[in-house]
C-alpha positions in Angstrom: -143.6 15.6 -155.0 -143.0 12.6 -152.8 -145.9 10.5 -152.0 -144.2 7.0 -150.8 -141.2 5.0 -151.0 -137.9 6.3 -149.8 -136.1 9.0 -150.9 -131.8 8.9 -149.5 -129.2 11.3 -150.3 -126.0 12.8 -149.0 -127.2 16.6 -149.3 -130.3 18.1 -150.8 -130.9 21.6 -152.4 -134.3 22.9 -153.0 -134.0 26.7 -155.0 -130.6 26.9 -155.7 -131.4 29.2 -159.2 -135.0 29.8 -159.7 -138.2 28.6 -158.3 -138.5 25.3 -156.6 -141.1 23.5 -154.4 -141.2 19.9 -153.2 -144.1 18.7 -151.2 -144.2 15.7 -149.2 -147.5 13.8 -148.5 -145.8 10.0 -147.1 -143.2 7.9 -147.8 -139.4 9.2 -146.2 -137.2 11.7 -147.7 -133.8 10.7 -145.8 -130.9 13.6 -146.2 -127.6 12.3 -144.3 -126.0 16.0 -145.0 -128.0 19.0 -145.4 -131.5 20.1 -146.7 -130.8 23.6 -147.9 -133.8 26.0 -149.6 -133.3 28.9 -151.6 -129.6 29.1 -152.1 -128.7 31.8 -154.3 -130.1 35.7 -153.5 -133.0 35.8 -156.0 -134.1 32.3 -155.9 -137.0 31.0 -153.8 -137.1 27.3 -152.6 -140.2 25.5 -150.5 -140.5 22.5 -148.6 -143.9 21.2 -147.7 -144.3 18.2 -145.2 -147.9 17.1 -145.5 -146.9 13.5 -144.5 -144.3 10.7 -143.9 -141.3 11.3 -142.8 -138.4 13.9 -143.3 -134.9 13.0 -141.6 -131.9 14.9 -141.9 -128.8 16.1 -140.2 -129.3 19.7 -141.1 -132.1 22.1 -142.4 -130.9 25.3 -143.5 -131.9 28.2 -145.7 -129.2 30.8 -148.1 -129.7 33.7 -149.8 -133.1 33.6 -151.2 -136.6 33.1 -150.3 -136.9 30.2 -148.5 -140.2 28.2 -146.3 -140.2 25.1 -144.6 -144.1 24.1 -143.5 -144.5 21.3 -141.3 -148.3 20.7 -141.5 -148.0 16.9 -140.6 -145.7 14.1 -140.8 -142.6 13.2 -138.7 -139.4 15.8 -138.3 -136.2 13.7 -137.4 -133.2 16.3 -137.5 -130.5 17.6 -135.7 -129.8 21.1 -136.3 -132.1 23.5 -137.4 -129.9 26.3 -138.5 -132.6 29.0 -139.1 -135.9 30.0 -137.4 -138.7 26.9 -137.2 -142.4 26.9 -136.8 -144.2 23.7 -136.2 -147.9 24.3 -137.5 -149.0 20.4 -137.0 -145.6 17.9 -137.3 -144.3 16.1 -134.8 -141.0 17.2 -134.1 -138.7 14.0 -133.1 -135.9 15.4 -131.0 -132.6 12.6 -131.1 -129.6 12.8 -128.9 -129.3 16.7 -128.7 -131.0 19.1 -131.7 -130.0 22.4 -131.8 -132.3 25.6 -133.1 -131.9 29.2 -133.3 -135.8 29.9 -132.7 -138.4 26.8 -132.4 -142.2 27.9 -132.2 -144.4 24.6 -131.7 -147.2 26.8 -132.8 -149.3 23.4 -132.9 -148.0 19.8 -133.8 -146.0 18.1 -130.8 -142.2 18.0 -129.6 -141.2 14.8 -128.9 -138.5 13.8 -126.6 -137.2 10.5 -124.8 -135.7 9.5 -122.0 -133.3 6.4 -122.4 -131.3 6.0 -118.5 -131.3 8.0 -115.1 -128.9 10.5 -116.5 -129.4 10.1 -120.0 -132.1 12.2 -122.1 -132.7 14.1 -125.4 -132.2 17.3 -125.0 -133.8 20.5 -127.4 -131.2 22.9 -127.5 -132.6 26.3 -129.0 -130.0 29.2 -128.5 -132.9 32.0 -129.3 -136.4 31.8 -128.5 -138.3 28.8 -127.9 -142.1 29.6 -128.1 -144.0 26.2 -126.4 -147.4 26.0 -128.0 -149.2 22.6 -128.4 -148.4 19.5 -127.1 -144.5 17.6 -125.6 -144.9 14.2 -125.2 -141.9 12.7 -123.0 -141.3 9.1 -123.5 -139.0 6.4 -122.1 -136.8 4.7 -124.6 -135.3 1.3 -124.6 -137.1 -0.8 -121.8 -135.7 1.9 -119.5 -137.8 2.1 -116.2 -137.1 4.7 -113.2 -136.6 3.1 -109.9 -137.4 4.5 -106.6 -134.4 4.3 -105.1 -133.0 7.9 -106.4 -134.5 11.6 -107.3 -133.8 11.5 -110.9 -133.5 15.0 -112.8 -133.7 15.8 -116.8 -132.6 18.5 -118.8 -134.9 17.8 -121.6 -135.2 21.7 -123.3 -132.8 24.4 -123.0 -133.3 28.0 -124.1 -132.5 31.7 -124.3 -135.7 33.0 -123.8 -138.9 30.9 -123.1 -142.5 32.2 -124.4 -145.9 30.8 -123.9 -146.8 27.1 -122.3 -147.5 23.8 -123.5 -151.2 23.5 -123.9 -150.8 19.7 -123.3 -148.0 17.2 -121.7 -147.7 13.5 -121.9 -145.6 11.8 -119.6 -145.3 8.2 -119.7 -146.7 6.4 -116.8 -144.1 5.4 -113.7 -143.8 2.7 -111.2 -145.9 3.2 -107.7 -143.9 5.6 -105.4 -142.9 8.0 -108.5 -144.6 11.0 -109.7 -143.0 13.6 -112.1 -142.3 17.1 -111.1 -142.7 19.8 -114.1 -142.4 23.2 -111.9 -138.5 23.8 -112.4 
């Protein structure tokens, strides 16, 4: 179980033979590789986010049983290589993350914005289910100006279900307004 303090490796297994189950209450649990559960066919491998921070380049599953639950904490990865459900996290998308099916079930999906052309972007090739709550914000001092229509791709997907139940945009300068309906 990790509680606090930092936790930083190059790749991570959870289940490789066996049983195993790690649950995360606070601290960070860093993986600059991949975060695989349940490697072998037989073996069964949990990870529970409760709190703090996960980061990783990759979350993956193998042959076996395997669970990620985000109940509540902070998600900072770029590919999630097998179906995700958010049930309370919040979802930090960086540069462009990549998922075969994303349901925000509840929990929010956070994006930024960081220059007129320049944006996160959530790229799920299967289905994207909406759910709770995206929260768009703007990243390093950047500020729209009203001298041009500016236009972000923020979320792609291969088929869309349900709505947001809530969306936070930051606040912009006097002349702009944001435009959700494409």
């Amino acid at each position: 179980n990790v509680t606090a303090g930092i936790i930083k490796d190059s790749g991570m297994t959870i289940g490789n033979y066996g049983s195993s189950h790690l649950v995360q209450t606070g601290g960070t649990v860093s993986i600059n590789g991949t975060l695989k559960l349940a490697s072998q066919t037989g073996s069964e491998g949990t990870y529970t986010l409760n709190g703090g921070t996960l980061e990783a380049t990759t979350l993956t599953t193998g042959n076996g049983t395997a669970v990620y639950n985000f109940n509540s904490g902070t998600v900072d990865v770029s590919t999630f290589a097998k179906p995700i459900t958010n049930s309370g996290s919040t979802i930090q998308v960086r540069s462009t993350t990549s998922a075969t099916d994303f349901n925000n079930a509840s929990g929010t999906l956070k994006l930024g914005i960081q220059g007129n052309s320049t944006s996160d972007l959530f790229d799920v090739s299967g289905t994207f289910t909406a759910g709770d709550t995206l929260e768009v914000t703007l990243d390093n001092g950047y500020i729209p100006s009203t001298e041009n229509y500016y236009s972000w791709d923020v979320i792609d997907w291969g088929t869309l279900s349900g709505t947001f139940s809530t969306v936070t945009l930051p606040s912009l300068t006097s002349g702009l307004a944001w435009d959700t309906s494409a």
